[in-house]
N, C-alpha and C positions, 0 to 999 in steps of 0.2 A: 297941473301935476308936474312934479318937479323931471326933469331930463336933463342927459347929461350929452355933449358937445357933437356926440351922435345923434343925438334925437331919439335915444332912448330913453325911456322913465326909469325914474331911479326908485320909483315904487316896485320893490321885488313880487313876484308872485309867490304865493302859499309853498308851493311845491320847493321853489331854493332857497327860502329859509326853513324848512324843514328838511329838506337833503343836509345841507347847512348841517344843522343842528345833531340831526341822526350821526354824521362823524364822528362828532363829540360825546356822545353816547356812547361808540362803538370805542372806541379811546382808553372812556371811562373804564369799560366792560375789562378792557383786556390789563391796564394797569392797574385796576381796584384787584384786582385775580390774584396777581401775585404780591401786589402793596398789601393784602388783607390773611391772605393764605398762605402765602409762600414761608416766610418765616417759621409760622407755629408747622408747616409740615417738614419744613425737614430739622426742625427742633427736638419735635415732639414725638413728632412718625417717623422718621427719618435716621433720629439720636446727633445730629451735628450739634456739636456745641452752638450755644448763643450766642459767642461772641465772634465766632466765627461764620456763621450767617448772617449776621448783622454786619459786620467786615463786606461783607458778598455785596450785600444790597446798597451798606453806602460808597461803594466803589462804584456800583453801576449810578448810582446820583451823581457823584465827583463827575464822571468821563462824560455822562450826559450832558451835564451844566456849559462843561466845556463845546460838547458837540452842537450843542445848540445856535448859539452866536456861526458857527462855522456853516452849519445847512442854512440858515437865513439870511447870511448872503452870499451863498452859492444860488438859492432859489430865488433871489432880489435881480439876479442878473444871468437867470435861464433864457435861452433863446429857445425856441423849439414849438413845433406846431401844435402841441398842449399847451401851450403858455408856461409862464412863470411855475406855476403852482401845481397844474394837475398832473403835469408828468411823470412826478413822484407818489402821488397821492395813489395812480394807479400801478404801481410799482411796489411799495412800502407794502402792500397788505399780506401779502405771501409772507416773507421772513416774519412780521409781525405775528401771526397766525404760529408756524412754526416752532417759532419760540417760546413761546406761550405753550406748547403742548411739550416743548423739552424743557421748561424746566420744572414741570409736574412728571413728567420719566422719565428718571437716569436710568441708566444700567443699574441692576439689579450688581450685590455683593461689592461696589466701591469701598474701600479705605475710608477713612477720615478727609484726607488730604487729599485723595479725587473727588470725594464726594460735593466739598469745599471747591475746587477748579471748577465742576460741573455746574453748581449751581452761581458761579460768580461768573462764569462765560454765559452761560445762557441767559441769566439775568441782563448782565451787559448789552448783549445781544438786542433780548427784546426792548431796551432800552433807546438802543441804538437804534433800530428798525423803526420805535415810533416816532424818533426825534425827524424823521424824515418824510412822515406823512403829518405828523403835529404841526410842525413849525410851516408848511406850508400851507395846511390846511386854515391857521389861526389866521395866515396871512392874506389867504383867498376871504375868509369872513370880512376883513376890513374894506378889501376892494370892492367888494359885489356891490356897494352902492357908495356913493359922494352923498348923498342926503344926510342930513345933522341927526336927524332923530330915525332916519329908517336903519342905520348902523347902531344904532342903539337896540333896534328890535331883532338885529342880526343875533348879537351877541348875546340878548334873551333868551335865544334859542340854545347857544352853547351853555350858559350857564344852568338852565332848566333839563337838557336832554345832561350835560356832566354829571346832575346831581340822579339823574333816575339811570344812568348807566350803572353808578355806584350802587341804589337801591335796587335796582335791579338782579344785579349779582348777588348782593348777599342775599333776597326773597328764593332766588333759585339752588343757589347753594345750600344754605340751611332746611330748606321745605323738600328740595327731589333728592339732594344730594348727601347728604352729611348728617340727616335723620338718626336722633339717636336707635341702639338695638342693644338683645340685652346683653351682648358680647362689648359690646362698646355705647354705656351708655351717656358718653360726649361723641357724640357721631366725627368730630373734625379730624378725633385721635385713629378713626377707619384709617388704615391704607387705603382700603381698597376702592373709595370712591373718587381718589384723585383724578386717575386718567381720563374718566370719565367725564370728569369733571372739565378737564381742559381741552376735549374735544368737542364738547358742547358748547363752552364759552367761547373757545376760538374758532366755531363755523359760525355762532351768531356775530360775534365780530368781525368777521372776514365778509361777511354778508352785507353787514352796514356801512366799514369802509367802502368797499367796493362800491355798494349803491350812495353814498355820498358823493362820492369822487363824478359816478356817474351821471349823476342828476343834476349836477351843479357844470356838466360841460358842455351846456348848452351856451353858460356866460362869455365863454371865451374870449369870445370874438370881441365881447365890451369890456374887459379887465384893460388894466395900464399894463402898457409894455416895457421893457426895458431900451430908453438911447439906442440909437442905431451906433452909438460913437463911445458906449461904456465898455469899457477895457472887461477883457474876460475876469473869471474870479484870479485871485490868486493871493498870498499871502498881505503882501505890500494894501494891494487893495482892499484887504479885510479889514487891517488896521485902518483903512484909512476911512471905509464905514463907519467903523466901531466909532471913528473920533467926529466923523458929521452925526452920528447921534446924539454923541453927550454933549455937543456944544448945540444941541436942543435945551435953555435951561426949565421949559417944561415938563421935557423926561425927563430929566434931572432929578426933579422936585417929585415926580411919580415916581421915579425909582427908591431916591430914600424915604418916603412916607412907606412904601412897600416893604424895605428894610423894617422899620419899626411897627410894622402892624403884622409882620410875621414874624418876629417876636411875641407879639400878643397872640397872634393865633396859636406859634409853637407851643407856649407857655401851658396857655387851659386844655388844645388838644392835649396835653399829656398829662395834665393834673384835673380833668374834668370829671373823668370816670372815679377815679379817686374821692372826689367831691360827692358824686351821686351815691357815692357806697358808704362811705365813712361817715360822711357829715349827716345828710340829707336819710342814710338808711333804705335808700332802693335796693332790690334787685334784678335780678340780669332779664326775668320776665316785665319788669316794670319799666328799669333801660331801655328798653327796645322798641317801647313804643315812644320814643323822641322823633322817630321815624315822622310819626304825624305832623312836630313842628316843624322838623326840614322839610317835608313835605312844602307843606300848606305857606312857610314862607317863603320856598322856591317859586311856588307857583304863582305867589303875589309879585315876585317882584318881574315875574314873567310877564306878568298882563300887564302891569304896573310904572314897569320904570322908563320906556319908551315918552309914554306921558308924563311922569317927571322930568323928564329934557326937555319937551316940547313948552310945557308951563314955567318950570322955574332954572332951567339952562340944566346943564352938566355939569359945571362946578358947584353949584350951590347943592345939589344932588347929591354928588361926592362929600362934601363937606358935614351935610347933613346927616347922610349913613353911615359916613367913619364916624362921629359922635354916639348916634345910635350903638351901633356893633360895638364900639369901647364899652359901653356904661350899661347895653342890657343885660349883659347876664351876671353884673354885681349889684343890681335890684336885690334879689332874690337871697344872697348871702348878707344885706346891709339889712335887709327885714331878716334874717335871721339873726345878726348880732343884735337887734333892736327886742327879740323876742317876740313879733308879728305875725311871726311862719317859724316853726321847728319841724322835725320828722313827725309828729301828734297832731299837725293840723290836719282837720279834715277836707281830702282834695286835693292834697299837698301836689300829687302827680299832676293832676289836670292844671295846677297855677304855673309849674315849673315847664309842663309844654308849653304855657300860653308864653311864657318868655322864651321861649326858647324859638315859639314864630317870629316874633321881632327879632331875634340874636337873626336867625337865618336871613330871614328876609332883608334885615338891611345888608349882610353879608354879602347877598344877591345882587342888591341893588348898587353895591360898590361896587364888585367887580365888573357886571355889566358896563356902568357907566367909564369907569378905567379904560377896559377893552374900546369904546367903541372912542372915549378921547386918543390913546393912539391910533386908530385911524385919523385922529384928526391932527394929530403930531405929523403922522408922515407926507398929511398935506403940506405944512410949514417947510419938513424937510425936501420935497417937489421944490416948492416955490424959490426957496435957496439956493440948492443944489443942484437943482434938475435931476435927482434922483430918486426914486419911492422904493423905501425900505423898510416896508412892513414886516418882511421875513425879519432883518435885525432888532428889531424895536420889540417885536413879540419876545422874540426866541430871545434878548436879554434878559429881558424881564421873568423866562422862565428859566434862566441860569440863577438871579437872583433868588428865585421862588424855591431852589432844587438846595442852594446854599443854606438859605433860612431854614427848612424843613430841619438841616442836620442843628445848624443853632439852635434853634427852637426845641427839637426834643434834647437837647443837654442842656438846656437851663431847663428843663421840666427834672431831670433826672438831681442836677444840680442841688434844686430846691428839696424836694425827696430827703436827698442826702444831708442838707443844712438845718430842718425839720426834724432831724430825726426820725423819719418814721418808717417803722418796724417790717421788714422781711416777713413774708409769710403770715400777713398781720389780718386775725378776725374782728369781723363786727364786733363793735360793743365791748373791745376790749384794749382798742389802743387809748392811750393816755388824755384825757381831756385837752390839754394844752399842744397835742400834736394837731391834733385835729381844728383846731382853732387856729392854728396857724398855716393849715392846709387850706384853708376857707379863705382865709385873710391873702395867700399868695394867692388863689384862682380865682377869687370875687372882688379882691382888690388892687392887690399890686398888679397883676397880669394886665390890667387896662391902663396903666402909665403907659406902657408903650405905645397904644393904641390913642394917647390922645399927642403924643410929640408924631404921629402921623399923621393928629388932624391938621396940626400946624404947617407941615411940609404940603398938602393937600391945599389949603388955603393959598399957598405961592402959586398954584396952579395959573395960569391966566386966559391961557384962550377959552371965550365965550362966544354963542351963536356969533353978535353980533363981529366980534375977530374973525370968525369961521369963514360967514359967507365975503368979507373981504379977502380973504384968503384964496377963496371958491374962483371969486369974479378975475382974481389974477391970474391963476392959473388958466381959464376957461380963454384968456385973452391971451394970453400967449403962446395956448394950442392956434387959436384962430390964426392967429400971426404967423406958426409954423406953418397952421395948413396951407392958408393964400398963397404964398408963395409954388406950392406944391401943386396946385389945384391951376395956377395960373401956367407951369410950365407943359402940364398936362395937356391941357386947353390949346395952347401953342403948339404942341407937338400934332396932335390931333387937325389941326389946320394945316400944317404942313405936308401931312401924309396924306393931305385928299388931295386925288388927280385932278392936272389942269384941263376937264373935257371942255370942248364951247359945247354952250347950248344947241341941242338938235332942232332945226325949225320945224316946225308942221308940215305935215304932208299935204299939198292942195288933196281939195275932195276934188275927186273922179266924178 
């Protein structure tokens, strides 16, 4: 069994990749809350204009993007008897929590323009509060193990518990909370179930950060530390992070394959539902059970992708699922320009889940494997540097992620607008040739991007057999540091023993 320079096994137990995993859930819970609800409530319920809550929400994206790189290596080079990571972790959940319940109640009677301050601080807020349990929390997932493939089952966990925080929220929202009645028979347009609403979601979140934080501080003692000899944070030194990361050119090549594949994501997230309504002829009771394929692909690539590293490496893994995820969900619309599948087939729902398993599933399976290759980037950057910057390397990556979300829905709005297609527009009555060209951007064009990031994906290079050369250098020049350490100890210790002579025997009496 594999162990690490401690003499610890880097086979984790059940209990801390499921603490592990439960943060990311609790995350999920508290950002799906208001990324899902917040807008339509103070739109809809609320009367704020839309473009001025939409102004709110991508302000708190902007400042986040930014905040991130910043907590990542403030947390890359925390001293403290938490360690690196958890110090914040247990810290963050309070204002997290808080926020989360201000910005579902404002003051009652605001203006326009307070109402707009209110909801754009508080958002900010709980943005800001979970950039500082996120980013370190991502970065504790990478350290808990040096094993090639049990990082890989770390991050199965985040990417399985992410998608059931999200499922989670909306099973509870819609079924206890936001039930239609016959005063309001869209229950979401209630006021009155909001507060409610965010006091429930923010104690089950409050509960699961907390118990992450807490389950997973038993590792401490075996996470990487930071240099006894690393300059504190400070601006000069962040740049100078920032620039031992990208002269990694394997994040490099992860960062803009990420570029172009959220694009592809932004793209169908915004024109997907569009597709299922217009083209395809679903509705919204029919929609909702896609649930099953995210589901049922989450959970494969959960049990699944750890053994994909292990059989056929991480790159080839990556490679294979961005192909995947590009090309599965324009199956579905290429058998419909073929005339194979129309809204008239029989089943049509159940063939369109069944893709919709693979769209997820490989989705799964790439991000997993991504996440757990930067842990293996920050071994390179160890080996180079002599410093481990997981905090930076994550929390870029979700500057990028926070940047793309805004790209991605305006080329979705973009396209809309270049299409033509109609405001306030009913089934069965937009124009043939809208609709065909709505098909053709989300089942067709939207996967270009998605395949110039398999291309970038393919430069990737480190493989096990890179890895564990990697592993053996670093493992050696702990060893190197400690002898020395270990030898002067040893010396001290003999010098501090008194010079007694031996006492002779007593003659017996």
């Amino acid at each position: 069994m594999a162990q690490n320079s401690s003499g610890v096994s880097e086979r984790l137990p059940f209990k801390t990749k499921l603490a592990f995993g439960v943060g990311s859930g609790a995350e999920s819970i508290a950002l799906f809350s208001v990324g899902s609800y917040a807008m339509l409530y103070y739109n809809q319920v609320l009367g704020l204009e839309a473009h001025l809550a939409g102004l709110a929400i991508s302000a708190s994206l902007f400042l986040d993007g930014i905040s991130d790189p910043l907590v990542g290596s403030i947390s890359d080079r925390t001293k403290s008897r938490w360690g690196r990571r958890h110090i914040y972790m247990f810290f963050a959940p309070i204002p997290i929590v808080l926020s989360l319940w201000a910005v579902f109640n404002p003051p009652d009677g605001l203006g326009t323009w307070a109402l707009f301050s209110w909801f754009a601080v508080t958002v900010v807020m709980l943005r800001q509060s979970m950039t500082f349990y996120h980013t370190p929390h991502m970065a504790l997932g990478s350290e808990l193990s040096r094993d090639y493939t049990e990082r890989s089952k770390v991050m199965a966990y985040n990417s399985f518990f992410t998608w059931a925080g999200a499922a989670a929220t909306t099973w509870i929202a819609l079924s206890y909370f936001f039930k239609a009645t016959p005063e309001y028979p869209r229950g979401l347009l209630n006021p009155e179930p909001y507060g409610a609403f965010s006091v429930v979601l923010g104690g089950i979140a409050l509960a699961l950060l907390a118990a992450s934080a807490w389950f997973t501080r038993d590792r401490i003692p075996y996470l990487p530390k930071p240099a006894e000899n690393l300059p504190k944070y400070s601006p000069l030194e962040f740049f100078k992070d920032m620039g031992k990361a990208f002269n990694n050119i394997n994040y490099v090549w992860l960062l803009i394959a990420y570029f172009f594949l959220s694009m592809m994501i932004g793209l169908r997230g915004g024109l997907h539902l569009y597709t299922n309504t217009y083209y395809w002829g679903l509705g919204s009771e029919q929609i909702r059970f896609f649930v099953i394929g995210s589901f049922a692909g989450y959970l494969s690539a959960f049990l699944f992708a750890a053994a994909l590293h292990g059989k056929f490496d991480k790159k080839a893994t990556i490679i294979v699922s961005a192909v995947v995820y590009a090309l599965a969900p324009s199956i579905p619309i290429l058998m419909g320009f073929a005339g194979t599948l129309t809204p008239q087939t029989p089943n049509l729902l159940a063939i369109l889940i069944a893709f919709s398993v693979l769209s997820y599933g490989a989705a799964s399976v790439l991000s997993i494997s991504i996440m757990s290759a930067l842990a293996d980037i920050a071994d390179e950057n160890e080996l180079k540097f002599g410093l481990r910057q997981e905090g930076v390397l994550y929390s870029t990556r979700a500057l990028f992620a926070k940047v793309d979300q805004a790209i991605g829905a305006a080329l979705a709005g973009f396209v809309l607008t270049l299409i033509s297609f109609p405001v306030r527009a009913q089934v069965g009555q937009v124009p043939a040739e809208v609709i065909w060209n709505l098909a053709l951007w989300d089942g067709i064009l939207a996967g270009v991007p998605g395949f110039i990031a398999v291309f970038f994906y393919a430069r990737y290079k480190i493989t096990r057999a890179s890895y564990e050369t990697t592993k053996a250098a670093l493992a050696e020049r702990r060893a190197a540091t400690l002898a020395p350490q270990a030898t002067a100890v040893s010396a001290a210790i003999d010098v501090a023993e008194p010079l007694v002579p031996p006492v002779a025997p007593r003659p017996a009496e």
